[in-house]
DRENFI-20152 format. One record per residue (C-alpha): residue in one letter; x, y, z. Coordinates in nm, 2 decimals, always signed. Layout:
(pt A, (X, Y, Z))
...
This chain:
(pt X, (-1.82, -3.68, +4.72))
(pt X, (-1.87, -3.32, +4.62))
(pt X, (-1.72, -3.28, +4.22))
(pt X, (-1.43, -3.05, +4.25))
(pt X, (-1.23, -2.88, +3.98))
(pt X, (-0.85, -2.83, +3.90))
(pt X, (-0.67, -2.63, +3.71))
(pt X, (-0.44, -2.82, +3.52))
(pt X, (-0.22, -2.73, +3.22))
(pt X, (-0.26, -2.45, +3.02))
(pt X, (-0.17, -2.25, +2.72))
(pt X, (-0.14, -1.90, +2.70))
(pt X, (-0.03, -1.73, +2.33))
(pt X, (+0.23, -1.47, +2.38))
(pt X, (+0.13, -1.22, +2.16))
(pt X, (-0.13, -0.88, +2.21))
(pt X, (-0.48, -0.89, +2.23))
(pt X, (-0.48, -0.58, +2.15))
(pt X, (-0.32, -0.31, +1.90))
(pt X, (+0.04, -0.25, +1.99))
(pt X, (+0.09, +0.14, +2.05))
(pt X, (+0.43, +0.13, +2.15))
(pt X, (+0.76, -0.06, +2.12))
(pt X, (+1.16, +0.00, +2.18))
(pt X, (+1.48, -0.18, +2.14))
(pt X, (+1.74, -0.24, +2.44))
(pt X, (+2.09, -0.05, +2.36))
(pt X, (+2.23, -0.42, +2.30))
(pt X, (+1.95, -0.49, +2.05))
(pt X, (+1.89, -0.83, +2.26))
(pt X, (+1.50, -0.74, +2.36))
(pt X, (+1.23, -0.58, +2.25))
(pt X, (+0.95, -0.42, +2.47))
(pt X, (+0.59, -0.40, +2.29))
(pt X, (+0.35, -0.23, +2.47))
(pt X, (-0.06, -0.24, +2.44))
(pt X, (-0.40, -0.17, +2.64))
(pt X, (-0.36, -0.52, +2.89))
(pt X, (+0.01, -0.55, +2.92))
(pt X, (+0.39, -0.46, +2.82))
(pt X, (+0.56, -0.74, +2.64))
(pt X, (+0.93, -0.86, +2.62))
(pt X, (+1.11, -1.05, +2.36))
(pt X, (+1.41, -1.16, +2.25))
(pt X, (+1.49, -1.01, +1.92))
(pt X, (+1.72, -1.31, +1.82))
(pt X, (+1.47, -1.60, +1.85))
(pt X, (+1.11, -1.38, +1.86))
(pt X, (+1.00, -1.53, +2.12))
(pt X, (+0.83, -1.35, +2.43))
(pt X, (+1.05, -1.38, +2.77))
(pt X, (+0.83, -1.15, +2.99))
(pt X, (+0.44, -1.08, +3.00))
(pt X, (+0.36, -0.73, +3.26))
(pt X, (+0.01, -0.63, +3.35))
(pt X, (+0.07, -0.27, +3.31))
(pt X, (-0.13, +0.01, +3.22))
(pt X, (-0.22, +0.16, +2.85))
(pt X, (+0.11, +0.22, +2.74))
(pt X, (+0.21, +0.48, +2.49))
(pt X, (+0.54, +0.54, +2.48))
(pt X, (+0.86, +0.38, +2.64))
(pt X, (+1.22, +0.28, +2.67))
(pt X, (+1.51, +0.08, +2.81))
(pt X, (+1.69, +0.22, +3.12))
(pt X, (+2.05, +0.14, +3.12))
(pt X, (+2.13, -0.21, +3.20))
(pt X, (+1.86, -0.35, +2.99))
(pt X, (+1.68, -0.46, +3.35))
(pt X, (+1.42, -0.23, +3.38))
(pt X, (+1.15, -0.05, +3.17))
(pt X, (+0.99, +0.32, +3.16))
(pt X, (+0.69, +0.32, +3.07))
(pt X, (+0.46, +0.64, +2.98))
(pt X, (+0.04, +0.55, +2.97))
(pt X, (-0.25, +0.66, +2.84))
(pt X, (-0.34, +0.77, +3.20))
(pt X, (-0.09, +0.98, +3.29))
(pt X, (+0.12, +0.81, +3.52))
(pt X, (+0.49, +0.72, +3.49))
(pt X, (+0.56, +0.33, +3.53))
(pt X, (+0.88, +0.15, +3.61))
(pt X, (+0.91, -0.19, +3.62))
(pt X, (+1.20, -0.44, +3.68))
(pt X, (+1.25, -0.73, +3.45))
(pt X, (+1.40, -0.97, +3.66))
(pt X, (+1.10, -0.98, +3.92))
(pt X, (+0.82, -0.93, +3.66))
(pt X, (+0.69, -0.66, +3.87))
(pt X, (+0.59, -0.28, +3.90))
(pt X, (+0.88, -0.10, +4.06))
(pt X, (+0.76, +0.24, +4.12))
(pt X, (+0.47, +0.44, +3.96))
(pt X, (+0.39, +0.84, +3.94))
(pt X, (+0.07, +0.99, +3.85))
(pt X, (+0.35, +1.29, +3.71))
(pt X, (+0.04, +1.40, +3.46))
(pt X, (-0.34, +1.50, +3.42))
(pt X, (-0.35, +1.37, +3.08))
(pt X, (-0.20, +1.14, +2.84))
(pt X, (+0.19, +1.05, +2.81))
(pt X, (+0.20, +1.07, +2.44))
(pt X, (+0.62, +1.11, +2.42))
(pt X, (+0.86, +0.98, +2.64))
(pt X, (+1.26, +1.03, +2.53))
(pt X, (+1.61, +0.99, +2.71))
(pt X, (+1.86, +1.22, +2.76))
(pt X, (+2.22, +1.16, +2.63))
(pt X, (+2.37, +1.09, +2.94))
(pt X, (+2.11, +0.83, +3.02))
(pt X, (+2.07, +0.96, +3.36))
(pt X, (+1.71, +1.11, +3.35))
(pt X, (+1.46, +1.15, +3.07))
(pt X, (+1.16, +1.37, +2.96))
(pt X, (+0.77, +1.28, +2.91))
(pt X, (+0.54, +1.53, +2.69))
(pt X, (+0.17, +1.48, +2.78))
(pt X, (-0.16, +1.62, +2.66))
(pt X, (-0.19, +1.83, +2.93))
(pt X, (+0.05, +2.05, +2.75))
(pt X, (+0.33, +2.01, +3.00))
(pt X, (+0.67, +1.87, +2.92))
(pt X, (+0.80, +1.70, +3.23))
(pt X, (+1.18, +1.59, +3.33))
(pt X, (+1.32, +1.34, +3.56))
(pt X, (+1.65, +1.21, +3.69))
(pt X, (+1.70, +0.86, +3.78))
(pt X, (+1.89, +0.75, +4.01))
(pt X, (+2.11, +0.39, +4.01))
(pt X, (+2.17, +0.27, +4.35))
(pt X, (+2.50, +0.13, +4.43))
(pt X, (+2.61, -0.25, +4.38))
(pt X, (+2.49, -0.48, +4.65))
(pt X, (+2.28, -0.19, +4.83))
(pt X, (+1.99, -0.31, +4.96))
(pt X, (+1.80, +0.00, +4.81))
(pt X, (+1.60, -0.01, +4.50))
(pt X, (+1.85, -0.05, +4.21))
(pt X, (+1.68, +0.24, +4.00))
(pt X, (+1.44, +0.50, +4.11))
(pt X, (+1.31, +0.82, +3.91))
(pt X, (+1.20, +1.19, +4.09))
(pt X, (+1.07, +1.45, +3.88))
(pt X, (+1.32, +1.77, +3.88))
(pt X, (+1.18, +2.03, +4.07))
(pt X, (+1.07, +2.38, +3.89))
(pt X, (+1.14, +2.25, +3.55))
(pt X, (+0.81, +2.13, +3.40))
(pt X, (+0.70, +2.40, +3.12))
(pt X, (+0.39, +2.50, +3.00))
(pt X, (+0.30, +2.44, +2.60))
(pt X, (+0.11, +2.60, +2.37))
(pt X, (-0.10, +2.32, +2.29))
(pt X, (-0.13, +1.93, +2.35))
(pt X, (+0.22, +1.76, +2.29))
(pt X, (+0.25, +1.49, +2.09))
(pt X, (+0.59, +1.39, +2.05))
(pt X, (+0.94, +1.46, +2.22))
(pt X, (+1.28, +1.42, +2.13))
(pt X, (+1.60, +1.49, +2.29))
(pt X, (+1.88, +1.61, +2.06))
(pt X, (+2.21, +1.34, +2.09))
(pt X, (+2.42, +1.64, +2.18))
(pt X, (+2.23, +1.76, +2.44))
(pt X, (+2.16, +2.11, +2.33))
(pt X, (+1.79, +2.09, +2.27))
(pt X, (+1.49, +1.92, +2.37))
(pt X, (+1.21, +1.92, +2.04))
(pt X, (+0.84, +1.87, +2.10))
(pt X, (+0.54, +1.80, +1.82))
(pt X, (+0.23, +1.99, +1.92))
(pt X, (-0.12, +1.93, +1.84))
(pt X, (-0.10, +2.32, +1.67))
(pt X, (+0.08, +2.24, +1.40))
(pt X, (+0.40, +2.31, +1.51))
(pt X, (+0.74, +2.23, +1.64))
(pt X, (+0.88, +2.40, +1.94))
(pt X, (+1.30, +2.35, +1.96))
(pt X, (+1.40, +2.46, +2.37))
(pt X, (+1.72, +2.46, +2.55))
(pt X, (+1.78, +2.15, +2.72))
(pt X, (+1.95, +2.33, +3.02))
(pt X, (+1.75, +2.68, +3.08))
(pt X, (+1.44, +2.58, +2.87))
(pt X, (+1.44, +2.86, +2.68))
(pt X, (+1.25, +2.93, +2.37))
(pt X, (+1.48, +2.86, +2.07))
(pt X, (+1.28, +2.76, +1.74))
(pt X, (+0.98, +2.72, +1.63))
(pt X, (+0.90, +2.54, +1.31))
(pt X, (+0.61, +2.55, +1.12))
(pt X, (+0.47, +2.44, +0.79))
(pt X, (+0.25, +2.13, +0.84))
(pt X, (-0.16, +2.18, +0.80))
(pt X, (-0.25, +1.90, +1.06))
(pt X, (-0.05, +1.80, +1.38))
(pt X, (+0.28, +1.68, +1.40))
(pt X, (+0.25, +1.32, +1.50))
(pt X, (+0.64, +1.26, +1.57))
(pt X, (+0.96, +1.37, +1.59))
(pt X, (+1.36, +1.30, +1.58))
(pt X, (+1.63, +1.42, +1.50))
(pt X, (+1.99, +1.27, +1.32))
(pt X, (+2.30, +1.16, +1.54))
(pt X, (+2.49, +1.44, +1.46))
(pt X, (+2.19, +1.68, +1.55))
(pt X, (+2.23, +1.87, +1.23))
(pt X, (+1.84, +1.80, +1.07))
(pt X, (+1.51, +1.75, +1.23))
(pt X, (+1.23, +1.54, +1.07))
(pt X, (+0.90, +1.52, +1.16))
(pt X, (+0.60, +1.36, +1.04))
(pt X, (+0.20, +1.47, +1.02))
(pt X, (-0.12, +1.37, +1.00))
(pt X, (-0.10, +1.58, +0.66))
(pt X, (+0.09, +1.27, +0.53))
(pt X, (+0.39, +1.42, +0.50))
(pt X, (+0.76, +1.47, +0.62))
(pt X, (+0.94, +1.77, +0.69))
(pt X, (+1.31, +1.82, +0.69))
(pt X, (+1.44, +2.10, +0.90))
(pt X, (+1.80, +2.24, +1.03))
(pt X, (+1.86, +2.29, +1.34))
(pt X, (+2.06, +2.59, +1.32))
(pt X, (+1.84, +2.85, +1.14))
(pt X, (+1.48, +2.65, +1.11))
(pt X, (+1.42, +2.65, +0.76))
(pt X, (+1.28, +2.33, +0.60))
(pt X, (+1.55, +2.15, +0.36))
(pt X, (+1.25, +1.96, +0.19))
(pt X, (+0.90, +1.85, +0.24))
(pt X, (+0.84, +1.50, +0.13))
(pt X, (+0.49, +1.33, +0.05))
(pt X, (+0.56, +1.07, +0.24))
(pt X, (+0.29, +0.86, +0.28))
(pt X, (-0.10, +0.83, +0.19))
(pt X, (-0.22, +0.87, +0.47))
(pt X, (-0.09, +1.03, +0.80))
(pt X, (+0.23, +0.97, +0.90))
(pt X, (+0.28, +0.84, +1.26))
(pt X, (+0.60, +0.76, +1.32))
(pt X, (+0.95, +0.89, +1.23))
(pt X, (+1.34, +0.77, +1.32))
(pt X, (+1.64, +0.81, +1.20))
(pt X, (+1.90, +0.55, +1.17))
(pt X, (+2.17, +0.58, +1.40))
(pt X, (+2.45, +0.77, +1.26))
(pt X, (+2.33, +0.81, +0.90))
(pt X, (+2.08, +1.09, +0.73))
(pt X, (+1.85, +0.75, +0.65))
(pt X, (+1.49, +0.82, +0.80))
(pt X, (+1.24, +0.54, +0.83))
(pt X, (+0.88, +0.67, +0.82))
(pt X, (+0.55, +0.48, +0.86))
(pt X, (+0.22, +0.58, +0.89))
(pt X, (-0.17, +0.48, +0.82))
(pt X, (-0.12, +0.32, +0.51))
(pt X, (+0.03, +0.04, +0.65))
(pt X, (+0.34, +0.09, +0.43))
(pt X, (+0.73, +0.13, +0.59))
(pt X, (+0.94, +0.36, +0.41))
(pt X, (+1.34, +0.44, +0.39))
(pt X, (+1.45, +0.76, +0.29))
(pt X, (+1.80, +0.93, +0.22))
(pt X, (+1.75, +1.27, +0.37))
(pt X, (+2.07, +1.40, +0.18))
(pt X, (+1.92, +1.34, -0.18))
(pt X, (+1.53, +1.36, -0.05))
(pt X, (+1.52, +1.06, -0.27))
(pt X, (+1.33, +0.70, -0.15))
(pt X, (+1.51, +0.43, -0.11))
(pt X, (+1.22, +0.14, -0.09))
(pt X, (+0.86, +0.08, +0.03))
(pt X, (+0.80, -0.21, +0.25))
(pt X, (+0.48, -0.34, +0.28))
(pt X, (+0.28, -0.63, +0.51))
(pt X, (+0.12, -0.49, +0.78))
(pt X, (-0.33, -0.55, +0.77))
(pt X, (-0.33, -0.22, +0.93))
(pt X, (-0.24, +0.11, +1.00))
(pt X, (+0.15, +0.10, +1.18))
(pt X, (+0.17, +0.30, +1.49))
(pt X, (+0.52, +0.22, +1.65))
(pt X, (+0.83, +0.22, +1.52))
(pt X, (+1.19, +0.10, +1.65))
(pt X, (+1.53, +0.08, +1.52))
(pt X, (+1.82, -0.11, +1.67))
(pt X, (+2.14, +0.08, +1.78))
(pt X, (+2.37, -0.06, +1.45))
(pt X, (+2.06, -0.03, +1.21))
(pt X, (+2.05, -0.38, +1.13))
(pt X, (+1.73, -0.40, +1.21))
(pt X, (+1.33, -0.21, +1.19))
(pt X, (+1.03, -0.32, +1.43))
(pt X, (+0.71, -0.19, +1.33))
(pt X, (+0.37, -0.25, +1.51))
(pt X, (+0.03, -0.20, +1.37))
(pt X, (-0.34, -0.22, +1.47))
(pt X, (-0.33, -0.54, +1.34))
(pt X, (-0.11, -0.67, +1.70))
(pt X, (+0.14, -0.78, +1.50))
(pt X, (+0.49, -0.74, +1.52))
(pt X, (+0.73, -0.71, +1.24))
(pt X, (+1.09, -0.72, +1.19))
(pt X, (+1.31, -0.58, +0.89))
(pt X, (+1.65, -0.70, +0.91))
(pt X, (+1.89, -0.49, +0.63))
(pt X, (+2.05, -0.79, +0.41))
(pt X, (+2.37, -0.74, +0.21))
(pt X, (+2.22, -0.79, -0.10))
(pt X, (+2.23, -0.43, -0.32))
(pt X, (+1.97, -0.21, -0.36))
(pt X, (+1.94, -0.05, -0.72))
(pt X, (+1.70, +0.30, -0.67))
(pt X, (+1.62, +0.25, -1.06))
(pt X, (+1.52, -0.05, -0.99))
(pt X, (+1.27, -0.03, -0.70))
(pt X, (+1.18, +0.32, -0.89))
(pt X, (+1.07, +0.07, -1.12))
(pt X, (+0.89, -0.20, -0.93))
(pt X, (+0.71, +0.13, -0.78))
(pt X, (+0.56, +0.27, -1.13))
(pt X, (+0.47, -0.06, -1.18))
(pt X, (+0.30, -0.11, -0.94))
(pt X, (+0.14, +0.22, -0.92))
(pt X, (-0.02, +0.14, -1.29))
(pt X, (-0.14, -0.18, -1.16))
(pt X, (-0.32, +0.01, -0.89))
(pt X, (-0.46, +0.28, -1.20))
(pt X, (-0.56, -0.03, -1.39))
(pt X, (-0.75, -0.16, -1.16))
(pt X, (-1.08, +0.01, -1.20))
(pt X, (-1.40, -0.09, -1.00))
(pt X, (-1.65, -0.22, -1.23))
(pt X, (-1.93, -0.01, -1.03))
(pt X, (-1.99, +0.28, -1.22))
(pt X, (-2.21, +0.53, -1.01))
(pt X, (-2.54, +0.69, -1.17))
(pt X, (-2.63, +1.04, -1.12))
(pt X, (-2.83, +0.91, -0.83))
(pt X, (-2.56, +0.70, -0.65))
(pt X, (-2.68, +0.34, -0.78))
(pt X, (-2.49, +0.09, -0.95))
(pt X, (-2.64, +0.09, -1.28))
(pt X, (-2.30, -0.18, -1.44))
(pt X, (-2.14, -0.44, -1.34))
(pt X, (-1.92, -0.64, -1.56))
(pt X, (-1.69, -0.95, -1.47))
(pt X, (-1.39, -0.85, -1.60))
(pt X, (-1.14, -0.63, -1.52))
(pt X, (-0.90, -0.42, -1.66))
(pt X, (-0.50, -0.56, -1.60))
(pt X, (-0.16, -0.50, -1.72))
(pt X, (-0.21, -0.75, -1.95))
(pt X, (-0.50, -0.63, -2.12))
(pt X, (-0.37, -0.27, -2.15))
(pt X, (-0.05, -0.48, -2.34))
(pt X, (-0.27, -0.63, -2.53))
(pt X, (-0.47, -0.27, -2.70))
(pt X, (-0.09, -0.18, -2.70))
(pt X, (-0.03, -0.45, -2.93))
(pt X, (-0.37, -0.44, -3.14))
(pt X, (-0.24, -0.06, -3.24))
(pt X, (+0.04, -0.19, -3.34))
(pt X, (-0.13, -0.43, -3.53))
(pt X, (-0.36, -0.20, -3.69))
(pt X, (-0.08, +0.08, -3.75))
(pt X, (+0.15, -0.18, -3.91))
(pt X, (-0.17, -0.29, -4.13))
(pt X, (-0.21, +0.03, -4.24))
(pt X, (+0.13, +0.05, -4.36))
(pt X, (+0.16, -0.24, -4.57))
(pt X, (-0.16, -0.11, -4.71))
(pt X, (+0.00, +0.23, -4.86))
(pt X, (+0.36, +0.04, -4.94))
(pt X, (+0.53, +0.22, -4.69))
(pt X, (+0.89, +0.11, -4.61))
(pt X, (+1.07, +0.00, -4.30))
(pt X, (+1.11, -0.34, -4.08))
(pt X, (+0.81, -0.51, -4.22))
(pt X, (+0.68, -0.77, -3.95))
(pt X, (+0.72, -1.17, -3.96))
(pt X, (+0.39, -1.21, -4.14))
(pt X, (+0.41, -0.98, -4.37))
(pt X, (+0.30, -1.20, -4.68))
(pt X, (-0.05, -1.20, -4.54))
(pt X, (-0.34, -0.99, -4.63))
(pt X, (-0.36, -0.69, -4.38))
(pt X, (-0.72, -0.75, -4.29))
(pt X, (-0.62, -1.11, -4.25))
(pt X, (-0.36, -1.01, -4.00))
(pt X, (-0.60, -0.79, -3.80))
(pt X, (-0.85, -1.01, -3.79))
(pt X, (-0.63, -1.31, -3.69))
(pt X, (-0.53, -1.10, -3.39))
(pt X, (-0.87, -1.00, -3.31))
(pt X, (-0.92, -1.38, -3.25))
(pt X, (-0.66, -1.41, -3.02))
(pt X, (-0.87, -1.19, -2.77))
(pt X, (-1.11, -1.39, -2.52))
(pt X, (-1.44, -1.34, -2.35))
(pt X, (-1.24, -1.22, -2.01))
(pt X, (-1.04, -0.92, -2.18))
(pt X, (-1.23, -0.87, -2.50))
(pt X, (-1.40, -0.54, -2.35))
(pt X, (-1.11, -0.41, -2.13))
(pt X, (-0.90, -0.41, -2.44))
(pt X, (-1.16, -0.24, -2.70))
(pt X, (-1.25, +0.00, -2.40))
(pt X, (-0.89, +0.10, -2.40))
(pt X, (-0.87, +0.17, -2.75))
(pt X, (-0.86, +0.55, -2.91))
(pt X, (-1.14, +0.65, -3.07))
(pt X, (-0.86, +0.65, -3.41))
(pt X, (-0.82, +0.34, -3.39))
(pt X, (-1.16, +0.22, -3.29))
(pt X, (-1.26, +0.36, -3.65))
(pt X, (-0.98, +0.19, -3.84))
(pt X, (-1.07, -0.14, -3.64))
(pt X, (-1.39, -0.11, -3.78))
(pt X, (-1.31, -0.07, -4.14))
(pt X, (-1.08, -0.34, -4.13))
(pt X, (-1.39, -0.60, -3.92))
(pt X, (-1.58, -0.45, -4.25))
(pt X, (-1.38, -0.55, -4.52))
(pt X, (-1.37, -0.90, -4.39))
(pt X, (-1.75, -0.90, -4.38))
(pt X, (-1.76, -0.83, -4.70))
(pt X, (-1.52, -1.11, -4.80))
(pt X, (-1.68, -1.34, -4.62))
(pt X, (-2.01, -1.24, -4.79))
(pt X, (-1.86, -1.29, -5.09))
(pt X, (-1.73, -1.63, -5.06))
(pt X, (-1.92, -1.86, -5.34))
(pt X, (-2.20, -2.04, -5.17))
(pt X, (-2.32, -2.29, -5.41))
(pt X, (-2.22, -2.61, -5.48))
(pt X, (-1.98, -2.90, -5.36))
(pt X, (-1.66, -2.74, -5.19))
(pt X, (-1.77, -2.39, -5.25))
(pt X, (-2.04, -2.40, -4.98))
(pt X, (-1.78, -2.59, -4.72))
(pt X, (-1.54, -2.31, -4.76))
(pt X, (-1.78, -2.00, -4.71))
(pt X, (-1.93, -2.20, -4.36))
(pt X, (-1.58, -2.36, -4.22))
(pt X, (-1.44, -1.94, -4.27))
(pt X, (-1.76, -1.78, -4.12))
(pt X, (-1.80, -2.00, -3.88))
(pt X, (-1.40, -2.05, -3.79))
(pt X, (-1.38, -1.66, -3.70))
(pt X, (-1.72, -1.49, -3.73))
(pt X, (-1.84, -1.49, -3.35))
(pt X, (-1.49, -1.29, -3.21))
(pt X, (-1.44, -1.02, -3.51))
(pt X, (-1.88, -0.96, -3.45))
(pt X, (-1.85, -0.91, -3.11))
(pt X, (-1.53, -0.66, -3.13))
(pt X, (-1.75, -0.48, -3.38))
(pt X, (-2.03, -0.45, -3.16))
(pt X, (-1.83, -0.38, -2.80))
(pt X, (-1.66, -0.06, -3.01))
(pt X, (-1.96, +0.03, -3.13))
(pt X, (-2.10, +0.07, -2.81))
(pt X, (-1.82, +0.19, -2.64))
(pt X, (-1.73, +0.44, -2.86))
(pt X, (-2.10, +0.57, -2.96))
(pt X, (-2.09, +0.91, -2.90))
(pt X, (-1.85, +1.03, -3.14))
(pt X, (-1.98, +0.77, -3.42))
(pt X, (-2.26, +0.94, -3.41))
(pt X, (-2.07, +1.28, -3.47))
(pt X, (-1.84, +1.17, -3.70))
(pt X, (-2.08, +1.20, -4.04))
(pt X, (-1.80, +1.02, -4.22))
(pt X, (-1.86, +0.71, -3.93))
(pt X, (-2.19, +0.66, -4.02))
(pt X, (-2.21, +0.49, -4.34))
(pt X, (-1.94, +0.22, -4.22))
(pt X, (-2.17, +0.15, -3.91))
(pt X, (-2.47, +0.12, -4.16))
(pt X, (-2.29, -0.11, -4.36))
(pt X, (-2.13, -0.37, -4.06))
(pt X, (-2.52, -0.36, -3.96))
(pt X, (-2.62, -0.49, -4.30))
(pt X, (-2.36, -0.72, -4.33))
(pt X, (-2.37, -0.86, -3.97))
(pt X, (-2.72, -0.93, -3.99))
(pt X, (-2.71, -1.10, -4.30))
(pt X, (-2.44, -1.33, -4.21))
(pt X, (-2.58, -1.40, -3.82))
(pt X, (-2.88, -1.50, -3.97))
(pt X, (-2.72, -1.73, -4.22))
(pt X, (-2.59, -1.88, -3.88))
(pt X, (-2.85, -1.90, -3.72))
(pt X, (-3.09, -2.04, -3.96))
(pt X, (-2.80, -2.32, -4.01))
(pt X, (-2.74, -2.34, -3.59))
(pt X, (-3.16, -2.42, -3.65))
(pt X, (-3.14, -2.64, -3.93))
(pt X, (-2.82, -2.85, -3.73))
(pt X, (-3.02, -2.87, -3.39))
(pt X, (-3.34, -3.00, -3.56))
(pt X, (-3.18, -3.23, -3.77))
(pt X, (-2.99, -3.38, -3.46))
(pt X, (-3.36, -3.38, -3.28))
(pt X, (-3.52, -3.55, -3.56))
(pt X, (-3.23, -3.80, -3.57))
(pt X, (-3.27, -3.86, -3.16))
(pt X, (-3.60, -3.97, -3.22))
(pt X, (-3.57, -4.18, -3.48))
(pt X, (-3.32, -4.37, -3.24))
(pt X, (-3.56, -4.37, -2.94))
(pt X, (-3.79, -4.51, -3.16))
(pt X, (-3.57, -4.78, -3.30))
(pt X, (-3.44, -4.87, -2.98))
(pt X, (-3.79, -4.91, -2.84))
(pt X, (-3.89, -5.15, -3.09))
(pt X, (-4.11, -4.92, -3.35))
């Protein structure tokens, strides 16, 4: 018999295969719709899990039509899709423009919407709900006749104001064009950004507009006279999407650098960073009582932000925010670019929080030496008694091979110099330690050897960092002369006893291989 094949079970994985470029929440914040290049997605915003998969077309832009049983859906090829939810299925479909449906927004009444495209068009549609047990479609859409208007450049964003005075429309130009809802008439135009406006929206009470650019920042307008309240550097890289939460001034922005941000558009101040996304974020949706964010990214994920009850201290995140900002500044690449381009350094470590403590602390260290040094009063520290090059020294030692140089490299030049003199003077004291005879000779190799190697190898990293103005600084010179002198002399004493130790264990190994062989 002829070997036939069956399909038999299969899995499929719910989420994108490619990046999401739109999504919107139902009015009863029950569903989600995600939309990508392959197909529109719906979930259900209390378990996550995906209830519908549609083979649609590249969607851009969407919403919910009232009842939560059907979609809109604006796409990448110009055409208007509807589908109904219950069947899985494409209801109706209009090729309503030549170009891309970037923007696609409701009007109040829920009773017909508007699409901006980059055909520089703005388009507007009823839709019609048929009847209870009517055998006719249950929602259709029809383009209003004689009301699609000309822009003055590609439209990238719409927005209908809640109380249905004004429709608001991003354009490619810069700019924001405000127009009568009902006659279409010109009525604002607000400008300020440098690169296109990549969204808009506008508060519940319809008092501010913000928008966001691709200049990576927001802009906070009124909507009765057009000036801009404040312009907020938002983001660090363009800003794609901007809402508002319903019926507060809080504005949720997020934008290229994969970062979601809150903002209190009565104080201009933020209100927190959110961060997770692998890629640039490109949708954004709020639910209806702000309890929730959805943000989808490049990455194909979806993400949601649910506000907790827990309080939010600004000082606080203000806090978390320079710190982490100074990690960032701390964290220098250890590539250092030649006049040509090349890599001429690479080193293994790298400079930390904890290292820049750690100079902090070896000022200290130095300044407080310096003080018990001239008798000068005030809260003396816990070790006090000792010797002040003893103290610096001992701290010196603390420092390891993996933030030895970040820690020097940090150092002012001031300080360097007093490090020096202080790395000096216990040369010189360890030079002088009596090297003849019994106990003598134990003491002056246990200290030399107990904290020579660290105290050498701070001298020699601040040398070299800091030898351009060592050389300038005639008074430098003779204390560099001298720690040469006085290293060398006591290396070598090291290293001629290092000799002396590994030849006396060689001679010793062979005496026992020779023993053990029977010589």
């Amino acid at each position: 018999d002829p070997l036939t094949a069956e399909k038999g079970l299969g899995l499929e994985v719910p989420g994108h295969r490619t990046q999401i470029r739109s999504v919107a929440v139902s009015p009863d914040d029950a569903l989600l719709m995600s939309a990508s290049a392959e197909a529109v997605k719906i979930w259900n915003t209390s378990t996550g899990r995906c209830v519908r998969t549609i083979a649609s077309g590249y969607g851009l832009c969407g919403f919910f039509v009232a009842g939560n049983e059907h979609i809109l859906l604006g796409t990448k090829e110009g055409h208007i899709e509807l589908y109904d939810l219950r069947t899985a299925e494409l209801s109706q479909q209009e090729a309503s423009h030549s170009a891309s449906v970037y923007g696609i927004a409701e009007a109040p009444d829920r009773k017909g919407f508007v699409t901006c495209s980059a055909d520089k068009t703005i388009r507007f549609f009823d839709l019609t709900f048929a009847a209870a047990g009517s055998e006719q479609q249950a929602v259709t859409f029809a383009e209003v006749a004689d009301k699609a208007t000309e822009m003055p450049d590609e439209c990238l964003s719409v927005a209908y104001s809640p109380n249905g005075k004004w429709v608001i429309v991003a354009l490619l130009n810069h700019t924001i064009q405000m127009l009568f809802a009902d006659t279409l008439k010109f009525y604002l135009s607000l400008y300020g950004h440098r690169l296109p406006v990549m969204s808009v929206d506008i508060t519940s009470d319809s008092q501010i507009v913000a928008s966001g650019s691709a200049d990576k920042n927001v802009k906070l307008w009124s909507t009765q006279f057009g000036n801009c309240h404040r312009s907020l550097r938002a983001h660090e890289d363009s800003v794609m999407q901007v809402r508002f939460l319903p019926g507060t001034h809080y504005l949720a922005t997020a934008g290229r650098d994969r970062e979601l941000k809150l903002w209190d558009c009565d104080s201009y101040e933020l209100i927190t960073a959110l961060k997770g996304h692998a890629a640039e974020i490109l949708a954004l949706g709020v639910s209806q009582d702000a309890a929730f964010l959805v943000t989808a990214s490049s990455d194909k994920q979806l993400r949601f932000w649910k506000r907790t009850s827990e309080q939010l201290f600004l000082s606080e995140e203000r806090a978390k925010e320079l710190e982490d900002r100074f990690e960032q500044e701390a964290e220098r690449e250890d590539l250092q670019d030649a006049a040509g381009g090349e890599a001429v350094t690479l080193r293994a470590s790298r400079r930390t929080i904890e290292s820049v403590r750690s100079t902090e602390r070896l000022m200290e260290v130095l300044d407080e030496a310096d003080a018990m040094e001239k008798g000068e009063g005030g809260a003396l520290p816990v070790d006090a008694h000792r010797n002040p090059v003893a103290r610096v020294i001992a701290y010196v030692c603390t420092l390891n091979a993996s933030n030895i140089y970040e820690v020097l490299l940090a150092l002012p030049f001031s300080h360097a110099l007093r490090l020096l003199t202080h790395i000096c003077r216990f040369l010189e004291a360890v030079s002088s330690l009596p090297g003849e005879g019994g106990r003598s000779d134990e003491t002056k190799v246990l200290s030399a050897a107990a904290t020579l190697e660290t105290p050498c190898q701070a001298a020699l990293i601040t040398a070299y960092v800091h030898h351009h103005e060592l050389a300038a600084t005639p008074s430098a010179r003779a204390l560099v002369m001298q720690l040469r002198g006085l290293m060398r002399g006591l290396l070598q004493e090291e290293k001629d006893r290092v000799g002396l130790s590994i030849a006396g264990f060689g001679h010793l190994q062979r005496v026992m291989r020779r023993s053990s062989g029977g010589f």
